[in-house]
C-alpha positions as CSV (number, residue, x, y, z in Angstrom):
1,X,-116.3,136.2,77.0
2,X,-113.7,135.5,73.9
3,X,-111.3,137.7,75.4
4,X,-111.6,135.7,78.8
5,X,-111.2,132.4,76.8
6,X,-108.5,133.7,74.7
7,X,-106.5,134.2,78.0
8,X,-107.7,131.1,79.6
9,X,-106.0,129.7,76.4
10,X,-102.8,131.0,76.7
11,X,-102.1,130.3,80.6
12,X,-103.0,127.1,79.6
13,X,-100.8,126.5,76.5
14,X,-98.0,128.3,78.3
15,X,-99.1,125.7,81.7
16,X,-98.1,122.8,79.3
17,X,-95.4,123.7,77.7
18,X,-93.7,124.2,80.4
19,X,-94.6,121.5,83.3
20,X,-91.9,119.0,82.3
21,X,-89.1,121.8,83.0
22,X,-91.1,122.7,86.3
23,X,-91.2,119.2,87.2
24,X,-87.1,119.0,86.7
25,X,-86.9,121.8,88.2
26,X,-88.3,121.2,91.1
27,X,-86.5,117.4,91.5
28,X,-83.1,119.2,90.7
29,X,-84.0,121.5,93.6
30,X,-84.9,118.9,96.0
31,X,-81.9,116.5,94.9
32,X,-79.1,119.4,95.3
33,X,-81.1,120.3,98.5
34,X,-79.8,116.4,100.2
35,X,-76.6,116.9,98.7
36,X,-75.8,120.0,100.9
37,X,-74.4,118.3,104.2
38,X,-76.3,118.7,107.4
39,X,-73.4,121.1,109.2
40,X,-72.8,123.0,106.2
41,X,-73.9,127.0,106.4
42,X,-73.6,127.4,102.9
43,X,-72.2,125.6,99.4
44,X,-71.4,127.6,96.3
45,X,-70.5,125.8,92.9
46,X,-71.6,124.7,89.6
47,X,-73.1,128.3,89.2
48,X,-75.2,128.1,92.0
49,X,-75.1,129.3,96.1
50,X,-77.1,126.8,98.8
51,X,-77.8,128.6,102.2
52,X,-78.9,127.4,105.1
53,X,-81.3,129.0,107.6
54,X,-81.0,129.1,111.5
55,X,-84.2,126.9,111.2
56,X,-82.5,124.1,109.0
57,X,-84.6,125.5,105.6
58,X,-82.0,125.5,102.6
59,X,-82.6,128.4,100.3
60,X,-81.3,127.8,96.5
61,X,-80.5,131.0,94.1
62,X,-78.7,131.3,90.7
63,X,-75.0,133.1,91.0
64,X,-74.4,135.8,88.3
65,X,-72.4,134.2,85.2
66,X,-69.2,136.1,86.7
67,X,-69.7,134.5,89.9
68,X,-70.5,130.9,89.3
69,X,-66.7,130.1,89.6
70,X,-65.8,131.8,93.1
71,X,-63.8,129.3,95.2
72,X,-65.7,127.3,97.8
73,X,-66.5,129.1,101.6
């Protein structure tokens, strides 16, 4: 039973710590996500590549630090 609480206590410290950056996280997402514009395929910049799916769903990922500067497609 203490070993299920200490864990219990740990997801929940590390569930606090970090919801504020989650939160942002997810705004930033949805934000950069109406910036992209509607007949756009794809955006790269700022160290980061937007895609966009045959079904309209725009997919966000991280570019690796030597990428984050590639020129604009």
């Amino acid at each position: 039973m203490s070993s299920s609480n200490n864990v219990r206590a740990e997801f929940s410290s590390a569930f606090r710590r970090n919801r504020e950056a989650y939160q942002q996280h997810e705004n930033a997402k949805t934000e950069l996500k109406k910036l992209m514009p509607d007949d756009a395929k794809e955006a790269i910049g700022h160290g980061i590549h937007a895609r966009r799916s045959k079904s309209g769903a725009v997919t966000i990922d991280l570019l690796r630090t030597e990428d984050s500067y590639a020129p604009v497609q």
